[in-house]
MMTF fields as JSON, N, C-alpha, C and O atoms, coordinates in Angstrom:
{
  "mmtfVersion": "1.0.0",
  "mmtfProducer": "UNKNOWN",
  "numBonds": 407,
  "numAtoms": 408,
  "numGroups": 102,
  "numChains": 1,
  "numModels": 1,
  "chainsPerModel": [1],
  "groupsPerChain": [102],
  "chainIdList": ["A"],
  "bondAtomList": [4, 2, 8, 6, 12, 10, 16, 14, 20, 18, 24, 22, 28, 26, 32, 30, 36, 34, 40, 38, 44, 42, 48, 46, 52, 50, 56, 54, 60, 58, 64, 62, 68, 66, 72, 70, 76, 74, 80, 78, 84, 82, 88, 86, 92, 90, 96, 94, 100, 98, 104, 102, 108, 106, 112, 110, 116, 114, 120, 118, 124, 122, 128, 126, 132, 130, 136, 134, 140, 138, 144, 142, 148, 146, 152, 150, 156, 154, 160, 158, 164, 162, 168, 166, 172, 170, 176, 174, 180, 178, 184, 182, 188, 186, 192, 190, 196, 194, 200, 198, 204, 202, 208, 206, 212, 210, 216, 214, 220, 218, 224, 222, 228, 226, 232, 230, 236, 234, 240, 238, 244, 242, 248, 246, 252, 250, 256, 254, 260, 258, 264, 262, 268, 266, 272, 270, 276, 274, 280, 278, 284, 282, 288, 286, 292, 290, 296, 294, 300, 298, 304, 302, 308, 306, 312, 310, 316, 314, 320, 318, 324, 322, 328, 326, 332, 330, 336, 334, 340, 338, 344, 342, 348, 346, 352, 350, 356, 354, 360, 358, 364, 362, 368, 366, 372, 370, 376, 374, 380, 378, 384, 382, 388, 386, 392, 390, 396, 394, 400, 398, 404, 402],
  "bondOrderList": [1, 1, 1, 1, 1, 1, 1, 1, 1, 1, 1, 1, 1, 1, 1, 1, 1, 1, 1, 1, 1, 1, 1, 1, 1, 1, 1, 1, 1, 1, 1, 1, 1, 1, 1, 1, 1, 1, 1, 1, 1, 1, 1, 1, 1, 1, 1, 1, 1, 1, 1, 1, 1, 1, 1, 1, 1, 1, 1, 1, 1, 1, 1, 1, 1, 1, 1, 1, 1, 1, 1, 1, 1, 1, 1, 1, 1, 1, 1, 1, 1, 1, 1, 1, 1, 1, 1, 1, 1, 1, 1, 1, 1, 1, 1, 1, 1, 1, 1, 1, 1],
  "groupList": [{"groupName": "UNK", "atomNameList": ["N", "CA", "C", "O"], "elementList": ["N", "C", "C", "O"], "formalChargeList": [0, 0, 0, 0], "bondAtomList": [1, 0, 2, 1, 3, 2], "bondOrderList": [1, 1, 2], "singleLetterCode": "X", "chemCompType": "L-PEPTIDE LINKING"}],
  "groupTypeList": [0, 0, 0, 0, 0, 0, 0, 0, 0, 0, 0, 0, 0, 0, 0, 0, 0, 0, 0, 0, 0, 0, 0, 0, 0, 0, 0, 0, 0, 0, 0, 0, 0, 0, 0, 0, 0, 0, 0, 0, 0, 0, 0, 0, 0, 0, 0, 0, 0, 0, 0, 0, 0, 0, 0, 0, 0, 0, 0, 0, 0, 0, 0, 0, 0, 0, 0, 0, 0, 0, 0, 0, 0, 0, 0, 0, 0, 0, 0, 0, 0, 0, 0, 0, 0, 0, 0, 0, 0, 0, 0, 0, 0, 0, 0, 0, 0, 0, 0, 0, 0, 0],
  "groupIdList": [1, 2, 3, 4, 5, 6, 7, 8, 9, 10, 11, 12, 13, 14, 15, 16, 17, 18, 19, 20, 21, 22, 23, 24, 25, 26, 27, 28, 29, 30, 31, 32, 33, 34, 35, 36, 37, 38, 39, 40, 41, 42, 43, 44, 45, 46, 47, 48, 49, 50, 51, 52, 53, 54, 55, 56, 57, 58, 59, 60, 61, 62, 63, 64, 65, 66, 67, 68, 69, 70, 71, 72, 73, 74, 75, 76, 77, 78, 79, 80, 81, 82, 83, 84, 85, 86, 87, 88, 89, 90, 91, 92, 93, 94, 95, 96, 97, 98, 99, 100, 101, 102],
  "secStructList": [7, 7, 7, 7, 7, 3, 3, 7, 7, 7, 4, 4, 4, 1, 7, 6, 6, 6, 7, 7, 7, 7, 3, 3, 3, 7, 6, 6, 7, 7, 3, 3, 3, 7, 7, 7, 7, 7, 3, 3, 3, 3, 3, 3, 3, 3, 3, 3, 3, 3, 3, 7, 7, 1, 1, 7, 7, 3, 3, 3, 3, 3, 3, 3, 3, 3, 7, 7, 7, 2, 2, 2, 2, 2, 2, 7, 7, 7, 7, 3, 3, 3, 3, 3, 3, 3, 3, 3, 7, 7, 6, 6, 1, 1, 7, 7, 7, 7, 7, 7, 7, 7],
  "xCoordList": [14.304, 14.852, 14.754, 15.108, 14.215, 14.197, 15.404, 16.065, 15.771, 17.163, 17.727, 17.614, 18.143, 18.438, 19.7, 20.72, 19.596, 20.521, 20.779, 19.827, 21.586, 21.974, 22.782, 23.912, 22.048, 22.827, 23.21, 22.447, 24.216, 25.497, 25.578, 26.182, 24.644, 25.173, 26.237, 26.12, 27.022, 28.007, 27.169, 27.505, 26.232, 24.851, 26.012, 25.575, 27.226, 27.693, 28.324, 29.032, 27.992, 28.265, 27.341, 27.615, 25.897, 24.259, 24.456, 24.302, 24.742, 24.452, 22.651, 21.604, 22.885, 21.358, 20.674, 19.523, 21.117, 20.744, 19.773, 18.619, 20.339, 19.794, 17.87, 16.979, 17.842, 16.893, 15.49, 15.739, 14.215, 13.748, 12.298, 12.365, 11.245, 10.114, 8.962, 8.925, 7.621, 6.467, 5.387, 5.482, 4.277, 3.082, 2.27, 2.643, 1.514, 0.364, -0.748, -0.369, -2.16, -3.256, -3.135, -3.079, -3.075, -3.255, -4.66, -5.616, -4.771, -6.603, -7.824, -8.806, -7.875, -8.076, -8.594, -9.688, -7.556, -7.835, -7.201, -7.555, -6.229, -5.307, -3.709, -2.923, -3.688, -2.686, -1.045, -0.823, 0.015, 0.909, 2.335, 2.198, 3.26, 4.733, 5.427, 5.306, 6.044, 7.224, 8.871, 8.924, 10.03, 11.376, 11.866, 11.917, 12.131, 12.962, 14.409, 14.511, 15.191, 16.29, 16.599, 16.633, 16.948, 16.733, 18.403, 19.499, 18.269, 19.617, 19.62, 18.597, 20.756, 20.886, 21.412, 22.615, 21.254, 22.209, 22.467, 21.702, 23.658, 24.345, 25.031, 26.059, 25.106, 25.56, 26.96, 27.256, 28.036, 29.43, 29.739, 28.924, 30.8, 31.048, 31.815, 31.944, 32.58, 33.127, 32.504, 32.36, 32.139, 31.999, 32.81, 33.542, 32.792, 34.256, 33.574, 32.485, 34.811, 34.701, 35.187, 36.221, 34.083, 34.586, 35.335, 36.451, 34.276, 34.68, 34.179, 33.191, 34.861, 34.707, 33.707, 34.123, 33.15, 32.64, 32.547, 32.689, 32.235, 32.72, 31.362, 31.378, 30.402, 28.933, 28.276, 27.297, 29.151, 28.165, 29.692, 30.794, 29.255, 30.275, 29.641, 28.588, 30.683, 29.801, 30.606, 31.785, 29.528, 30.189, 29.537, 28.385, 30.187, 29.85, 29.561, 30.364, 28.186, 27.586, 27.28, 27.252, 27.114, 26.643, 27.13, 27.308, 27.31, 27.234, 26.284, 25.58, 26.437, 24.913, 25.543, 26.41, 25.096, 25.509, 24.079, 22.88, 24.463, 23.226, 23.509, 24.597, 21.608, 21.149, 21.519, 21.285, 21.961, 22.672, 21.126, 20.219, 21.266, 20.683, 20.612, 21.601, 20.422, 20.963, 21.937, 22.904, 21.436, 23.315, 24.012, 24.748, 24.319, 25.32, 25.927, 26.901, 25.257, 25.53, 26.542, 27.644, 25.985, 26.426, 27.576, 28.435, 27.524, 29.206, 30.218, 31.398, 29.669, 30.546, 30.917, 32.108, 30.048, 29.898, 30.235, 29.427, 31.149, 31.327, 30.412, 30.131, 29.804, 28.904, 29.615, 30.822, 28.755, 29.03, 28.547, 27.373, 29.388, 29.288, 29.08, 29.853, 27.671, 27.59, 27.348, 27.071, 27.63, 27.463, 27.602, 27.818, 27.514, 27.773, 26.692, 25.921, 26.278, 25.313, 26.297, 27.498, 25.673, 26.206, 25.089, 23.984, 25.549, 24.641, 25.664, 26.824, 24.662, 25.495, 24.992, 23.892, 25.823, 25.312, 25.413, 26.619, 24.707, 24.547, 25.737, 25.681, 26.723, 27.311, 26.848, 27.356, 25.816, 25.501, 24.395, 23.499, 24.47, 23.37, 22.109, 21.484, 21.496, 19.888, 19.675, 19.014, 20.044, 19.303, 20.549, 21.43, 20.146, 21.013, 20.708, 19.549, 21.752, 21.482, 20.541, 20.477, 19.935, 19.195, 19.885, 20.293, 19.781, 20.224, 21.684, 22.025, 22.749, 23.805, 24.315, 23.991, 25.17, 25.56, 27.286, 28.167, 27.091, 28.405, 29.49, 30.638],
  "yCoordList": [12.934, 14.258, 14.594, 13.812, 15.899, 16.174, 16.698, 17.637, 15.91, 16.661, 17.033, 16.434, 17.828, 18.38, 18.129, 18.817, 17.574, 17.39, 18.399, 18.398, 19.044, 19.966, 19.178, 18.75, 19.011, 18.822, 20.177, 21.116, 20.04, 20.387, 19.377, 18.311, 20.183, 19.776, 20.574, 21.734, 19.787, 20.515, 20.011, 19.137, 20.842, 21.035, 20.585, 19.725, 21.019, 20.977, 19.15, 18.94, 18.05, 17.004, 16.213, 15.278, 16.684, 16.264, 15.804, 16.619, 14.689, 13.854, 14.25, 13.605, 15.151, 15.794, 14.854, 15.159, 13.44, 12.386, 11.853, 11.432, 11.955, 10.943, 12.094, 11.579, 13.45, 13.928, 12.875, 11.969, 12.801, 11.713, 12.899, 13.71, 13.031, 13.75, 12.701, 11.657, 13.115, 12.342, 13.156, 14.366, 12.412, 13.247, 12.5, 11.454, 12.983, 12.552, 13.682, 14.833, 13.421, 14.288, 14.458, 13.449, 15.76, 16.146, 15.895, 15.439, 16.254, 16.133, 16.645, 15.904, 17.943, 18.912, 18.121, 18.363, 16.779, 16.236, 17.121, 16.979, 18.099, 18.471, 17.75, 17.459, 17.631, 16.519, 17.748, 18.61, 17.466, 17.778, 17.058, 16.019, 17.611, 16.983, 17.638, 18.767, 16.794, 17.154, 16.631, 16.095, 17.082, 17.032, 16.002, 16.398, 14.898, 14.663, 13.369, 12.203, 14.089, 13.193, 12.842, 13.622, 11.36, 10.11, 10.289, 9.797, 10.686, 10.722, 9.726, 9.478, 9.263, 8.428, 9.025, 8.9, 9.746, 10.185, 8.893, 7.929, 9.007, 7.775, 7.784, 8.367, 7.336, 7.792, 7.367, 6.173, 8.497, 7.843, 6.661, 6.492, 5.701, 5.174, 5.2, 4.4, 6.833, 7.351, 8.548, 8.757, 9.285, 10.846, 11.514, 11.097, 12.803, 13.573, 14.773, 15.202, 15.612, 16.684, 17.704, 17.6, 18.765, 20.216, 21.145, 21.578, 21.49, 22.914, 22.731, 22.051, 23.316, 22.964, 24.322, 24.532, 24.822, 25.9, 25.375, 24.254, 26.726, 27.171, 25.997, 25.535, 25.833, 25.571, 24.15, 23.419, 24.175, 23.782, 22.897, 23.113, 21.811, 20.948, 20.628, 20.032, 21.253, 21.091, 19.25, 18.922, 18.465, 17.176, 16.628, 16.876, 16.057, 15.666, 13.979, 13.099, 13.838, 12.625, 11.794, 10.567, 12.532, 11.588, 12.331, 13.517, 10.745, 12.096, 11.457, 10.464, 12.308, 12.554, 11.89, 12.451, 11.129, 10.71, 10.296, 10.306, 10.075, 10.128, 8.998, 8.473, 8.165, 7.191, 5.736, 5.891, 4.822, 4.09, 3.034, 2.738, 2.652, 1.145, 0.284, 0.557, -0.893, -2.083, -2.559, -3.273, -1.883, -2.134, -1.543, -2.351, -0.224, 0.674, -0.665, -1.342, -0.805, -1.628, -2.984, -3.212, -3.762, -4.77, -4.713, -5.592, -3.285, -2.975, -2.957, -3.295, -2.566, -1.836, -0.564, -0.438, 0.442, 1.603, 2.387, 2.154, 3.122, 4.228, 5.061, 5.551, 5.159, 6.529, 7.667, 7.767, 8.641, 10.052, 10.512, 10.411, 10.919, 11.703, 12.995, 13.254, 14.125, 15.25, 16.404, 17.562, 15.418, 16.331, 15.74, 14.53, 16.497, 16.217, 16.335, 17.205, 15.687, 15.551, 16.496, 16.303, 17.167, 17.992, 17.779, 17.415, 18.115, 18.282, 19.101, 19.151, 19.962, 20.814, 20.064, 19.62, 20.109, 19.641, 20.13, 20.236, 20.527, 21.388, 20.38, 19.15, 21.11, 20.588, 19.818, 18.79, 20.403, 19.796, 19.04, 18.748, 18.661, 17.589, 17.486, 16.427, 18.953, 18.811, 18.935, 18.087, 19.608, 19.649, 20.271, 21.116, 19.399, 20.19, 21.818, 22.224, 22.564, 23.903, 23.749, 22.666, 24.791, 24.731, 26.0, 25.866, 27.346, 28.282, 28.821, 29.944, 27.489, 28.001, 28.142, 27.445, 29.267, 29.349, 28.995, 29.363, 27.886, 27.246, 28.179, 27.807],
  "zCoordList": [-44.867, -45.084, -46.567, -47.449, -46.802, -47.896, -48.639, -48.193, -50.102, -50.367, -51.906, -52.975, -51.671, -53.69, -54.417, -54.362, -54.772, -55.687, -56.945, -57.725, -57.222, -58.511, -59.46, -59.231, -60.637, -61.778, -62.874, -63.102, -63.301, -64.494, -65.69, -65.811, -66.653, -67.722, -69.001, -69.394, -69.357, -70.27, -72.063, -72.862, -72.101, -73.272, -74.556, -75.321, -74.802, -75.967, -76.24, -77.225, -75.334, -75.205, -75.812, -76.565, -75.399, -75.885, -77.487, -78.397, -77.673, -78.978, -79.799, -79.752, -80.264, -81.094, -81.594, -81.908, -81.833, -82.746, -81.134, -81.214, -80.118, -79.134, -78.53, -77.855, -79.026, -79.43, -79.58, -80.375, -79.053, -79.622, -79.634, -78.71, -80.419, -80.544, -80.27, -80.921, -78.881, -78.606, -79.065, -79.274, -79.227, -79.398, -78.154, -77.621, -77.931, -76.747, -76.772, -76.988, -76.555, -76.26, -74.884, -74.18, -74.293, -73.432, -72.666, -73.294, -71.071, -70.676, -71.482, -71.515, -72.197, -73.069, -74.102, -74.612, -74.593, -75.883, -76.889, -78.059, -76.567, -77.674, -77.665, -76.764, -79.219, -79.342, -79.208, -80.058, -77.778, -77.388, -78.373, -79.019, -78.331, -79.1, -77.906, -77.433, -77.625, -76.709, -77.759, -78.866, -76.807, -77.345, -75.978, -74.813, -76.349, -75.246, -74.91, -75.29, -74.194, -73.963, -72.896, -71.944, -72.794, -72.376, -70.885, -71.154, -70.162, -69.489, -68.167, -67.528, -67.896, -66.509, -65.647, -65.878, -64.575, -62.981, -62.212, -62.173, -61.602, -61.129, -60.261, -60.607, -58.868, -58.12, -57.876, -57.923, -57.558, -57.367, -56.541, -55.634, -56.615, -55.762, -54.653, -53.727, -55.029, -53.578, -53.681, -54.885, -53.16, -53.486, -52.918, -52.02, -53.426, -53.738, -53.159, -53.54, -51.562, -51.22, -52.471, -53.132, -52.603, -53.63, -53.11, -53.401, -51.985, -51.303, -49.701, -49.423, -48.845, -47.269, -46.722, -45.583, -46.869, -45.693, -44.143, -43.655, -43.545, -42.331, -41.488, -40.347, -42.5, -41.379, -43.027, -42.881, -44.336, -45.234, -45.493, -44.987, -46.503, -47.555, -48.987, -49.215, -50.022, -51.186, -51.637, -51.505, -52.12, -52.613, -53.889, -54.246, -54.361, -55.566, -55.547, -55.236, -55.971, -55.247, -56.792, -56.889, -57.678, -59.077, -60.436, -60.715, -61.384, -62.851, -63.59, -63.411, -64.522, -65.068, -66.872, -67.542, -67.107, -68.423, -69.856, -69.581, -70.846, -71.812, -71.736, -71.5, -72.125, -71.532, -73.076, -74.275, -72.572, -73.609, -74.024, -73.246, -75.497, -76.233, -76.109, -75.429, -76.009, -75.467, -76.361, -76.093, -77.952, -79.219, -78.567, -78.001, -78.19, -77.417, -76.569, -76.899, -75.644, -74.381, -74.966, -74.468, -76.029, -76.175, -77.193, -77.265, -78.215, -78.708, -77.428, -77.522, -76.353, -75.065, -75.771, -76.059, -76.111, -76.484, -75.01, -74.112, -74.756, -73.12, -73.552, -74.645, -71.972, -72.164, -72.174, -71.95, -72.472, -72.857, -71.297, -70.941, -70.613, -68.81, -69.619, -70.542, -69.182, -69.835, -69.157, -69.468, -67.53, -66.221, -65.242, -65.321, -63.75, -62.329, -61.513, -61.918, -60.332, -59.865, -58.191, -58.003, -57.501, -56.176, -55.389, -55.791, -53.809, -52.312, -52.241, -52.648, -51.388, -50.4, -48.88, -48.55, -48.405, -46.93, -45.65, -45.429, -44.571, -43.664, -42.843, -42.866, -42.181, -41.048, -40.011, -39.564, -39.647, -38.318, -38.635, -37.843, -40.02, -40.165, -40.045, -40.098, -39.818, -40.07, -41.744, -42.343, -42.15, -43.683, -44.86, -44.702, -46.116, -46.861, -47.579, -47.668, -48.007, -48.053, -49.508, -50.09, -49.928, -50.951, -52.116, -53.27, -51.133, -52.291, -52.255, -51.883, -52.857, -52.746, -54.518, -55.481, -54.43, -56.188, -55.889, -55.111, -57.235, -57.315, -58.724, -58.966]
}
């Protein structure tokens, strides 16, 4: 079954330092720079009902945290959670909903 997950990020959490800049040549052979940050989604170990509809259930299945060092790791540095991972899920269990606004 195909299924979506929606993430939430709260942008003003994003450590700017954890920012990292790549270069790579594209197929073309022109040399590309990208911006990019490093994040982990994780799935809860209970997940948590949001909201009940009549035919749908919104739940909250993961959060979304910036991705730790192995120094981080071994200070026991806590991650920074900088968002929530959601399903919506069809009642009757064929498929989850796709265009719902939370």
């Amino acid at each position: 079954m195909n299924q979506r997950i929606s993430i939430t990020l709260d942008v003003s959490k994003i450590d700017k330092t954890k920012i990292t800049e790549r270069k790579f040549k594209d197929k073309q052979g022109v040399e590309q720079t990208i911006k990019e940050l490093k994040l982990d989604i994780v799935p809860l170990k209970e997940e948590k009902i949001l909201k009940d509809g009549e035919t749908w259930t919104l739940v909250k299945t993961h959060f979304v945290s910036m991705q730790q060092s192995k120094e981080d790791r071994a200070k026991g540095t806590k991650s920074v959670i900088i968002g929530d991972g959601i399903e919506i899920r069809d009642k009757k269990g064929t498929k989850a909903v796709d265009n719902f606004v939370f």
